[in-house]
VMD Tcl script that draws the C-alpha trace (Angstrom):
set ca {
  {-55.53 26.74 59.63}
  {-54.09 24.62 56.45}
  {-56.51 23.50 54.52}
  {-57.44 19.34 54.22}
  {-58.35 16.91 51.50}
  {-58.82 13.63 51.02}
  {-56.14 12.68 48.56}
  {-53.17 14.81 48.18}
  {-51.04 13.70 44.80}
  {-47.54 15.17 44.54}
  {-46.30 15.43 41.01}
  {-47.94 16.50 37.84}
  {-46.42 14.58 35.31}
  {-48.05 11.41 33.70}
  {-48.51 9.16 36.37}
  {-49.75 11.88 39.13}
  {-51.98 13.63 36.42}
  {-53.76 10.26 35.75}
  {-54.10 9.77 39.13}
  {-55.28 12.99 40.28}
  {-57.60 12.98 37.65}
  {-59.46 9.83 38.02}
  {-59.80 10.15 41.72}
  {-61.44 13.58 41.13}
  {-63.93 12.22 38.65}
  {-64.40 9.29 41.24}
  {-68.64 9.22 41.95}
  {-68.18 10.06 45.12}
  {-65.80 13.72 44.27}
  {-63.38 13.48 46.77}
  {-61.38 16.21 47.45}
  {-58.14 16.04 45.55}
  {-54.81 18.05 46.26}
  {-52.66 18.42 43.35}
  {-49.04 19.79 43.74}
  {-46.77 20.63 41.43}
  {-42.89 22.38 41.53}
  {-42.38 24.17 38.85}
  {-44.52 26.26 36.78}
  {-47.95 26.39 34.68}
  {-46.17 25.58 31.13}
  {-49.64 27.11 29.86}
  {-48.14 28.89 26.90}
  {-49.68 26.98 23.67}
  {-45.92 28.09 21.86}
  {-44.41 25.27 24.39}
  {-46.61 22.46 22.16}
  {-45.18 23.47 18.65}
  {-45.00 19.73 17.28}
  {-41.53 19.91 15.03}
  {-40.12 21.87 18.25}
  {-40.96 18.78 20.76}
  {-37.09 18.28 20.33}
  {-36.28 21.65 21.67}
  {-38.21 22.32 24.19}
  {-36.49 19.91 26.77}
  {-33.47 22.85 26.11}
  {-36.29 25.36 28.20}
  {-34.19 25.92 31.07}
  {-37.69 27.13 33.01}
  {-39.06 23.39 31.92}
  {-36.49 21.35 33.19}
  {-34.54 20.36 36.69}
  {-31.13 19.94 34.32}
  {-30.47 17.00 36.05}
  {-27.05 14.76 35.07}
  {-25.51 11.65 35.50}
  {-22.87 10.81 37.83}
  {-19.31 10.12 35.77}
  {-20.16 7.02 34.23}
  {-17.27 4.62 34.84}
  {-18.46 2.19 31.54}
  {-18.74 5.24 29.44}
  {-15.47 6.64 29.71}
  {-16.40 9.08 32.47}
  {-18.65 10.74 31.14}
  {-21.43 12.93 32.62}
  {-24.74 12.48 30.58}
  {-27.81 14.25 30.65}
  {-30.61 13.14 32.63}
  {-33.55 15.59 31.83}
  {-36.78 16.16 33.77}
  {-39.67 18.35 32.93}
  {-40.07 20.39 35.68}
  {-44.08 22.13 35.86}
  {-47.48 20.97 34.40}
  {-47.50 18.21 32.44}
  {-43.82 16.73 33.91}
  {-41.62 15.01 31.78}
  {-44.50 14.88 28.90}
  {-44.40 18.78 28.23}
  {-40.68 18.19 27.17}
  {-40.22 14.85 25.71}
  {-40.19 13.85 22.25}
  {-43.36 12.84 21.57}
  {-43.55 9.15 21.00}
  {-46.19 7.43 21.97}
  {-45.48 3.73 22.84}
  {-47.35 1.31 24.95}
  {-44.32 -1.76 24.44}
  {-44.95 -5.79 24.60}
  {-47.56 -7.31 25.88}
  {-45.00 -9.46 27.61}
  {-43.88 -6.88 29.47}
  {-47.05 -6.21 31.43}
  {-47.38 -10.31 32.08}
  {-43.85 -10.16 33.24}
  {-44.67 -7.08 35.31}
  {-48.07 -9.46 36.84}
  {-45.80 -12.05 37.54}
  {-43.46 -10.36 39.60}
  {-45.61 -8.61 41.42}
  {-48.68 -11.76 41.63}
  {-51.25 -8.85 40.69}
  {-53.31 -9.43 37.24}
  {-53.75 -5.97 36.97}
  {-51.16 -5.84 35.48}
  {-51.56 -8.20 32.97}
  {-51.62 -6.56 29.41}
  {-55.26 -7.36 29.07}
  {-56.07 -4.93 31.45}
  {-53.33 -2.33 31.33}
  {-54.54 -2.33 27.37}
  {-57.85 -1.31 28.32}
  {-56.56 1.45 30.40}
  {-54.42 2.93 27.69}
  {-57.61 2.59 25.40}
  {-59.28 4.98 28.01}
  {-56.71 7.24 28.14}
  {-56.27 8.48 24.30}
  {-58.23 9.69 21.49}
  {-56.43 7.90 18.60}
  {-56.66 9.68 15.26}
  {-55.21 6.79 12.94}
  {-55.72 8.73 9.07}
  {-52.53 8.71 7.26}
  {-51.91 11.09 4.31}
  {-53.17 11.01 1.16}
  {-51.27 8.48 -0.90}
  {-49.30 6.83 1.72}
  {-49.98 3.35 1.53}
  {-51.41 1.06 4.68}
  {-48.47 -1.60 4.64}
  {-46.74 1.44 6.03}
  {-49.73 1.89 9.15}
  {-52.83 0.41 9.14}
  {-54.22 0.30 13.50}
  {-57.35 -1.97 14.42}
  {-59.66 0.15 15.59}
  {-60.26 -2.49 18.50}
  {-56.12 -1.33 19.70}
  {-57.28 2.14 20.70}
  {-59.74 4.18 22.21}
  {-61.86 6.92 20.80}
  {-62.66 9.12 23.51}
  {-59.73 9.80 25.73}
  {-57.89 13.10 27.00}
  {-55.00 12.27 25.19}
  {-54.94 13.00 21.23}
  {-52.35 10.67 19.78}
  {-51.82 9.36 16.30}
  {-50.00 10.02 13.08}
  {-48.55 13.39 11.79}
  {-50.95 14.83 9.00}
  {-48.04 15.22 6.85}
  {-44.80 13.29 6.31}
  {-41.61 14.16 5.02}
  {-40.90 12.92 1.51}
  {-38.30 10.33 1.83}
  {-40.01 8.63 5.11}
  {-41.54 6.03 2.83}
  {-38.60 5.06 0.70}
  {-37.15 4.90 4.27}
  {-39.40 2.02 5.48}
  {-39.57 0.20 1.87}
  {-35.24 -0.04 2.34}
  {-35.93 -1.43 6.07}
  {-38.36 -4.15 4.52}
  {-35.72 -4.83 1.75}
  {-32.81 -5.59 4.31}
  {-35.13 -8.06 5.87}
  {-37.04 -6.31 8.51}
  {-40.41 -6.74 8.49}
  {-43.14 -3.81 8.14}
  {-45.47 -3.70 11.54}
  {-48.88 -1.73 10.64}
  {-49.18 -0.80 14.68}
  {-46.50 -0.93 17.15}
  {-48.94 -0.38 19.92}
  {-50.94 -3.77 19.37}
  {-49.00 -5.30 22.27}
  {-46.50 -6.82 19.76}
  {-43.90 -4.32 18.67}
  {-41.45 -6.33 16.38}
  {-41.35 -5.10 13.62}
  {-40.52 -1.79 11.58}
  {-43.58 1.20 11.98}
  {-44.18 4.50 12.15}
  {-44.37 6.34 15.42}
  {-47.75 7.16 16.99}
  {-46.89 10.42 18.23}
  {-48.31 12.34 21.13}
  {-49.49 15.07 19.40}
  {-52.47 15.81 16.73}
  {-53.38 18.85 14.40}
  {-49.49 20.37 15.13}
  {-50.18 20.52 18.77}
  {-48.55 18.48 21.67}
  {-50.83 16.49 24.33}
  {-49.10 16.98 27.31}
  {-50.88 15.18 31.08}
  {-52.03 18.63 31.47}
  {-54.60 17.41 29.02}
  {-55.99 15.15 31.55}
  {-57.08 17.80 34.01}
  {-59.72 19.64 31.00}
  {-61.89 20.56 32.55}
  {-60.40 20.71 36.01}
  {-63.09 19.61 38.02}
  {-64.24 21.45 40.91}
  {-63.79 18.98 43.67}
  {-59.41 18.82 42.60}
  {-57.32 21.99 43.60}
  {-54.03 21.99 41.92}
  {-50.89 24.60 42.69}
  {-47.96 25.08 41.27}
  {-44.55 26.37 41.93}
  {-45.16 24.39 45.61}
  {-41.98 21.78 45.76}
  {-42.92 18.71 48.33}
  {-39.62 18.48 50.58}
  {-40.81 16.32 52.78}
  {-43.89 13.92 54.33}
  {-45.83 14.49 57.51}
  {-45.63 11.55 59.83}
  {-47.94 10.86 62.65}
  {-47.85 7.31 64.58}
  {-45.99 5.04 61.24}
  {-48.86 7.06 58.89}
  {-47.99 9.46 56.17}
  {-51.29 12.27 57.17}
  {-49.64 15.27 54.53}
  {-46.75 16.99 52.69}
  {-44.48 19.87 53.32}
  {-44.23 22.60 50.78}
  {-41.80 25.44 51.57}
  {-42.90 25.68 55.30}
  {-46.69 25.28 54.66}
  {-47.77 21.96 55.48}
  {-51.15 20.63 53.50}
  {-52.93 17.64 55.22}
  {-54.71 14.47 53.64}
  {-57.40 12.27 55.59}
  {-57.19 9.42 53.62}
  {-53.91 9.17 51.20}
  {-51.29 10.48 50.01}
  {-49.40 9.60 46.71}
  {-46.00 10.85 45.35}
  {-46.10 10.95 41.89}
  {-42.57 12.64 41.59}
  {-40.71 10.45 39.06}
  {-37.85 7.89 39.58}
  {-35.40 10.59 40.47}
  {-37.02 12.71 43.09}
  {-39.98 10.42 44.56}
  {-37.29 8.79 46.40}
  {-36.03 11.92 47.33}
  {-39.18 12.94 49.42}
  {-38.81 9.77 50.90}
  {-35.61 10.08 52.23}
  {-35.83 13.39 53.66}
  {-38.85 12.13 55.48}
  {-36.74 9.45 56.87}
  {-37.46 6.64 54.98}
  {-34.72 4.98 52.86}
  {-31.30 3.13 53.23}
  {-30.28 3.99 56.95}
  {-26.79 4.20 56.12}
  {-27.65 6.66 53.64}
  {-29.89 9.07 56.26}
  {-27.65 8.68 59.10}
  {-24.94 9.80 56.95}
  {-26.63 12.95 56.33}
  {-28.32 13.33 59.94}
  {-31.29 12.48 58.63}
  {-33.91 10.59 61.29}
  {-34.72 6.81 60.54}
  {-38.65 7.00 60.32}
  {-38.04 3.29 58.45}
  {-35.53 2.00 57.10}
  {-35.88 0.47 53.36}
  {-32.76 -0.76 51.63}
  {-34.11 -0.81 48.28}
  {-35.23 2.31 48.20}
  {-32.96 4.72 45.43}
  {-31.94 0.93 44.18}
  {-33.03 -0.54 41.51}
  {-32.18 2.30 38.68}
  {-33.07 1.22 34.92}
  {-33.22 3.42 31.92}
  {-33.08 2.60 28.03}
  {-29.99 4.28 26.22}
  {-28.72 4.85 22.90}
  {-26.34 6.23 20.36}
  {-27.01 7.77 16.70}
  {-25.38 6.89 13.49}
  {-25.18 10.07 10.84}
  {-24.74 10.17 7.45}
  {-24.48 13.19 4.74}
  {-26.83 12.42 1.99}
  {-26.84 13.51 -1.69}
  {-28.12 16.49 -2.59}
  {-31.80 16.65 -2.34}
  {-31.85 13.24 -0.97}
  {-34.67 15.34 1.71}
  {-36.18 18.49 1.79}
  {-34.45 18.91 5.35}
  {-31.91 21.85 4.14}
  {-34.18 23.74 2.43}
  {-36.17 24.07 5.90}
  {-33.88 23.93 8.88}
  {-30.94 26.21 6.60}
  {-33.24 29.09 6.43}
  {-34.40 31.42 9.82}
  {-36.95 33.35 7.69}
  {-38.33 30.10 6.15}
  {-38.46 28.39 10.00}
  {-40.20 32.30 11.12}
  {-43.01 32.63 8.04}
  {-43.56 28.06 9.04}
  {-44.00 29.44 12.97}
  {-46.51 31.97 11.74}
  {-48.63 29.97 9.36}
  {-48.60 27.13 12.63}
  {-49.87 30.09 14.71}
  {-52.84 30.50 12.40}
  {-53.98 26.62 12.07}
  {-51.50 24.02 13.11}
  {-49.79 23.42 9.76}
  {-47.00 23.28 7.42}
  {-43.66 22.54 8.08}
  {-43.65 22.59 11.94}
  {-46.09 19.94 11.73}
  {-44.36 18.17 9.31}
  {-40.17 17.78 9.69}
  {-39.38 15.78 11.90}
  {-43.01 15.37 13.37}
  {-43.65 11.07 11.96}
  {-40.54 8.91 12.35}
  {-40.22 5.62 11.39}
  {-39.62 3.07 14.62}
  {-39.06 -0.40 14.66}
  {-38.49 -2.53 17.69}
  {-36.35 -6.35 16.61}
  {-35.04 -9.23 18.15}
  {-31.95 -10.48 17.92}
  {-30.58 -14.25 17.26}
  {-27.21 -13.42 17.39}
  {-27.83 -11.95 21.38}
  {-29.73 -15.21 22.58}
  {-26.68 -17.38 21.02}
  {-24.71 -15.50 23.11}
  {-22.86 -16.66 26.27}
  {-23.74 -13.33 28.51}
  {-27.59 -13.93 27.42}
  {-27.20 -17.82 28.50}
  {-25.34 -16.50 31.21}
  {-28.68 -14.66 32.81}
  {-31.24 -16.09 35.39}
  {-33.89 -18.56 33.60}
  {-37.01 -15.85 34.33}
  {-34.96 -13.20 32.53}
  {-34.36 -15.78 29.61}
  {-37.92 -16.55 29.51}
  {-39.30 -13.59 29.07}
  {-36.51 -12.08 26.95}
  {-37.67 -14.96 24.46}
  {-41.36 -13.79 24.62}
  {-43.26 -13.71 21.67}
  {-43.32 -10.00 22.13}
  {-40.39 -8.95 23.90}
  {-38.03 -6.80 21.36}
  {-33.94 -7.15 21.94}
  {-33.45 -3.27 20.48}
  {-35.44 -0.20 18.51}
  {-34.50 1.80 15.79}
  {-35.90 5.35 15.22}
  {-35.51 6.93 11.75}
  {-34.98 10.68 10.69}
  {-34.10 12.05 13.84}
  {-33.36 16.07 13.94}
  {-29.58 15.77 15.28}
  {-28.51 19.01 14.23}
  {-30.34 20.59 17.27}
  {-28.01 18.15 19.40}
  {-24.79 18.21 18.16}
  {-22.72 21.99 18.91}
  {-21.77 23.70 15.64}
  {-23.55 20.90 13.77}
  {-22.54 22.64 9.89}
  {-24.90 23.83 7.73}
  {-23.65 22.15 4.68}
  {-24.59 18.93 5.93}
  {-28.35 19.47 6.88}
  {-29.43 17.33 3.65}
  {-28.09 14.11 6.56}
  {-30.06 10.65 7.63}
  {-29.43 9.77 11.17}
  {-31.11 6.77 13.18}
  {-30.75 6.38 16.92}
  {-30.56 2.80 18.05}
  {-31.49 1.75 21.65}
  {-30.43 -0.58 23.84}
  {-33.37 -2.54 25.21}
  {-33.76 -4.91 28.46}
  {-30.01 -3.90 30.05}
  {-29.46 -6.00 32.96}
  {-27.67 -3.34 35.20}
  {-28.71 -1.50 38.00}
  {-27.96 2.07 38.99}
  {-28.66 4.03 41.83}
  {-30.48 7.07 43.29}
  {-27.90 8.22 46.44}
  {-28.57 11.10 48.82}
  {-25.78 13.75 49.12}
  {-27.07 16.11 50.73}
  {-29.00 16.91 54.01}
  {-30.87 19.88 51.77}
  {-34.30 18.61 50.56}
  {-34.03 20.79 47.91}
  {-30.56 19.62 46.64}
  {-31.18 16.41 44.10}
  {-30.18 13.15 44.04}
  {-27.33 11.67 42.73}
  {-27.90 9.58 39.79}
  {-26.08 6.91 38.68}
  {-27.64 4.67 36.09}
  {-24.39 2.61 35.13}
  {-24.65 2.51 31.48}
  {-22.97 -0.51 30.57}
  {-21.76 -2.09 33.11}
  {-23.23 -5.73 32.92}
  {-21.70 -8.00 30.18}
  {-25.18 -8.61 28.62}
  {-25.65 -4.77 27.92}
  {-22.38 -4.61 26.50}
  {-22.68 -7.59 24.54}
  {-26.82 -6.47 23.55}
  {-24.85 -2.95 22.14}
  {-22.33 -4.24 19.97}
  {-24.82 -6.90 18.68}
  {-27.64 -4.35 17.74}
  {-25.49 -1.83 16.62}
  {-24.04 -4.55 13.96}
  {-27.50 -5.59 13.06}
  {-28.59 -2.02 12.48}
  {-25.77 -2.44 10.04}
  {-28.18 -4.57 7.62}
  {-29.99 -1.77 7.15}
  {-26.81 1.28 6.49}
  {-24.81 -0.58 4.36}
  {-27.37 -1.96 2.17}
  {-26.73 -0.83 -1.22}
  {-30.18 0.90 -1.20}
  {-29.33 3.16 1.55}
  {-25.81 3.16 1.14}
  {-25.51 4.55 -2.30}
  {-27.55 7.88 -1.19}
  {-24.61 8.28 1.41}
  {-21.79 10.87 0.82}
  {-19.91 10.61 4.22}
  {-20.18 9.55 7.55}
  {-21.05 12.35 10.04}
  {-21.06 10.06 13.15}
  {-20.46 6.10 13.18}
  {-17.82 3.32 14.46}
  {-14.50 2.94 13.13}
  {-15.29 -0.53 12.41}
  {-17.42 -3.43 12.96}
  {-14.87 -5.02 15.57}
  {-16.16 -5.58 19.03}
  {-14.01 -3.32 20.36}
  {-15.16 -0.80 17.92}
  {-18.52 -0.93 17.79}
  {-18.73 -0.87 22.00}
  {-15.81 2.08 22.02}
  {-18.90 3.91 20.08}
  {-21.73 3.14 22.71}
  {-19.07 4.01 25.51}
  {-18.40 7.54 23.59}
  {-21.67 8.55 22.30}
  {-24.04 6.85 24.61}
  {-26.93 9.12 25.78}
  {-29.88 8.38 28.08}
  {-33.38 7.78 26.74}
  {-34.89 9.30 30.21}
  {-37.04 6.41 30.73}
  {-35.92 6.22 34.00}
  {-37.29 3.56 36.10}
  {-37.18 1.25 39.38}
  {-36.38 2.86 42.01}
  {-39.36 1.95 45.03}
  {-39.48 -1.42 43.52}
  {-42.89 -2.88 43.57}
  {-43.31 -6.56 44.23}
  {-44.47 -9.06 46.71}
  {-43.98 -8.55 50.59}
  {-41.28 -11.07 51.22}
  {-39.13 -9.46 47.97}
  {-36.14 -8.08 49.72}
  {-35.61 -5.19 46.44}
  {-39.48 -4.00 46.69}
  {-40.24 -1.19 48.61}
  {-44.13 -1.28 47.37}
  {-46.80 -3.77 47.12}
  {-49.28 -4.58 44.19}
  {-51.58 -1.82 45.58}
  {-48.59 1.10 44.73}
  {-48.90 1.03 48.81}
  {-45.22 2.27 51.00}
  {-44.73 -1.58 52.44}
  {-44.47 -0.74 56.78}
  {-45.80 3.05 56.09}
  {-50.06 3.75 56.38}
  {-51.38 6.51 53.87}
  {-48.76 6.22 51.42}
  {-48.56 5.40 48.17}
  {-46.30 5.29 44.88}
  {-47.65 5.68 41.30}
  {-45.29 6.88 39.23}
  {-43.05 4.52 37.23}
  {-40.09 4.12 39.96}
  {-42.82 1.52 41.51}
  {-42.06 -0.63 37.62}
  {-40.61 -3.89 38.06}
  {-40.29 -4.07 34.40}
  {-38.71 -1.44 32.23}
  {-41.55 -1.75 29.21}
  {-39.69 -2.37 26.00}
  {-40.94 1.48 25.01}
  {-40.57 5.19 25.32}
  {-42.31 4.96 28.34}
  {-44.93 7.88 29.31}
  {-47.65 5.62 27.88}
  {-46.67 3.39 30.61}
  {-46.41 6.17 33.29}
  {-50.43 7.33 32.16}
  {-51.07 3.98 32.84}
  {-49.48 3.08 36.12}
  {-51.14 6.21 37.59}
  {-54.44 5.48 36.20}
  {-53.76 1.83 37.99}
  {-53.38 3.14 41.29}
  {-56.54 5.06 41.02}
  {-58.35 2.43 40.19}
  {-56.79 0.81 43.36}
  {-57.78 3.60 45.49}
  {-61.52 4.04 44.34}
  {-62.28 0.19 44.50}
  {-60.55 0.05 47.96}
  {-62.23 3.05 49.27}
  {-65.63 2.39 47.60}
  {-65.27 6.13 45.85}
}
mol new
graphics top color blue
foreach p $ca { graphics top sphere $p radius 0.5 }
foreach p [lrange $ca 0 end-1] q [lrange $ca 1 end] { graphics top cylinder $p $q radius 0.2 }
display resetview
């Protein structure tokens, strides 16, 4: 006989991991049902901090997912990464930990007329969530970071803060950013971002926190398997009652709650029937309920990097990355205690999230609805991020050793106003999605990417930076228009902060598939709390925001069912 619970979550990333998790510790110890795809991740080697930006490349960690051809981007296919086992997406990210504007979580209580979502109280629950260690290095001044203590929380699962260590030229770094004009920001995750920072990473002492963290102890009352993939939702009478896993079915009494991500919760919806009918008759798949919106509604953040060969010395980078047995004896001294240089290249970034006057003079930003002007004018609400001393040489084939002493800077494109979708082709539940975010597409995005790239400018070709440069490794032809959006169309990549597709919002919204409670509008016993519920794409890197939204829907459930 298969076994029942009360709650059965699907999905162990962020959101489903918070959720899980808080249900479990609920008073009244429910009986909690975790699933997850892929595997245990439980080797400690997977959490080496300076190799966050490899591990996404662990074939074993990662669905491998890309990107349609993307029409705006000259047809190019682009990689759209998921971490596949415990932990989700946050066991191969990059480790930033942002929590974005507080505008963005009053925008997100507007649309949805909830005030729980209203950064007062999503701030509290990211408080709960983390352990914030906020010491900087010895010598490195507080105009460079400087957190109140009333901003975090002390006694979370997740350890977050700043790397013990910082490579040498990281300060010089910021002090050229503040000389071009852009202000220094002593904590980016105040609820106002503007401003240049450094990152608050998701890691401490070396070591990775991953939403595996979130299940220490696993408490007795919350049984969680891996390697079981959800194809598909058991339906009885209009009610979701349980979830299929490879032929074994697992039942839930009161809820259950996908937790799979933007790109495969809709997925599991589908292949249970509910979706776009056009879309599940095509594939001879039985209309349960039709939503249109659902696999609508795709947002992500995207971005390009500029790359420059620096003089000789100008960082220690070379000495480090140029030399296997110097990487091998680092890799054995982070074995014994967490330190040296794995927990120190490329482990604090600088970050800085900026508006832009140039973008709200423009005619495509005048051109946009009055709500989106609004709250793109918010106190708050950044236009685009830059992120300093990124390792590109693990991302670019062949990348040559005699130009590892390099400076490259990734800049974002923030609030795009196009829409991509999340199509079936395929009647196989076990065949993905197609994804197609349309990079580009909307005249405000293009216009936002040529106007950020040029203001990132400020910064590269002040004389401070500048005269540390010996050639361009990667960077427009010109600052033209055409030149500077050729570049975004040629180098774009995704940021994988891939959001909005089972839209929450009010009932009578004809894009939301969920309500305010993360409940499947028209289906019982179903919910959504993972971040393809977000109305807002938070102005971020966004697993901060996919802790929280789980956590959210917990709280949700326990008040609801007096747990």
């Amino acid at each position: 006989m298969a076994s029942k619970y009360d709650f059965i979550v699907v999905g162990s990333g962020p959101a489903g991991s918070a959720t899980a998790s808080a249900l479990a510790r609920a008073a009244s110890h429910p009986k909690v049902l975790l699933l997850e795809a892929g595997s245990s991740n439980s080797d400690r080697n997977l959490r080496v901090d300076g190799k966050r930006w490899l591990t996404f490349q662990n074939q074993d960690m990662n669905w491998g997912y890309k990107t349609t051809p993307q029409i705006h981007c000259n047809d190019r296919q682009i990689d759209y990464s998921r971490g596949k086992g415990m932990g989700g997406s946050s066991a191969i990210n990059f480790g930033v930990y942002s929590v974005g504007a507080r505008g963005d979580y009053d925008e997100w209580a507007r649309i949805v007329g909830d005030d729980a979502f209203q950064w007062t109280s999503m701030q509290e629950r990211f408080k709960s969530l983390e352990t914030f260690h906020g010491n900087l290095p010895s010598g490195i001044d507080k105009k460079y970071a400087n957190p109140k203590p009333s901003d975090h929380g002390s006694s979370g699962p997740l350890h977050v803060g700043f790397a013990s260590e910082w490579e040498r030229d990281l300060p010089a770094m910021l002090d050229i950013f503040e000389g071009a004009g852009f202000p220094l920001n002593p904590d980016h995750n105040s609820g106002n971002p503007i401003g240049m920072s450094v990152f608050i990473n998701s890691t401490h002492r070396g070591l990775r926190s991953t939403a595996a963290d979130l299940l220490v102890p696993l408490p007795d009352n919350l049984t969680l398997l891996v390697e079981t993939p959800v194809q598909r939702l058991i339906l009885k009478d209009n009610r979701a009652v349980g979830v299929e896993s490879n032929g074994k079915s697992y039942f839930a009494s009161k809820e259950v709650i996908l937790a799979a991500g933007s790109l495969d919760t809709p997925k599991i919806l589908m292949h249970s029937g509910i979706g776009p009918a056009d879309q599940l008759e095509a594939y001879n798949i039985p209309i349960v309920r039709s939503v249109p919106s659902i696999g609508r509604g795709l947002r992500d953040h995207c971005f390009v990097p500029l790359v420059y060969k620096r003089v000789e010395g100008g960082t220690d980078r070379a000495a480090f990355y140029g030399d296997e047995k110097v990487m091998d004896a680092a890799l054995d001294q982070w074995n014994q205690d967490g330190t040296g240089p794995w927990a120190k290249f490329a482990c604090q970034l600088g970050v800085g999230w900026f508006k832009l006057d140039q973008l709200v003079s423009s005619k495509e930003f005048k051109d946009l609805p009055a709500d989106e002007q609004k709250y793109l004018l918010g106190e708050t609400v950044p236009h685009y991020e830059i992120l300093t001393h990124f390792p590109v040489h693990w991302f670019i084939p062949e990348f040559p050793q005699s130009s590892l002493s390099y400076s490259c800077m990734l800049v974002f494109l923030y609030n795009a106003q196009t829409r991509g979708d999340v199509l079936l082709q395929s009647s196989d539940p076990d065949a993905p999605l197609l994804f197609d975010p349309n990079f580009l597409a909307h005249p405000y995005d293009q216009r936002a990417a040529i106007e950020s790239l040029r203001d990132a400018f400020r910064v590269l070709k002040s004389d401070a930076y500048a005269k540390d440069n010996i050639a361009e490794l990667a960077a427009p032809k010109s600052e033209s228009d055409e030149d500077l959006l050729e570049y975004w169309r040629q180098n774009v990549s995704s940021s994988w902060h891939m959001t909005g597709t089972v839209k929450m919002g009010k009932p009578e919204d004809s894009d939301a598939a969920v309500n305010s409670k993360f409940q499947l509008m028209g289906i019982d016993g179903l919910r959504v709390a993972d971040l393809s519920v977000a109305p807002v794409l938070a102005n971020c890197h966004t697993q901060a925001v996919a802790y929280a939204t789980g956590l959210t829907c917990a709280e949700k459930l326990i008040e609801e069912y007096e747990l």
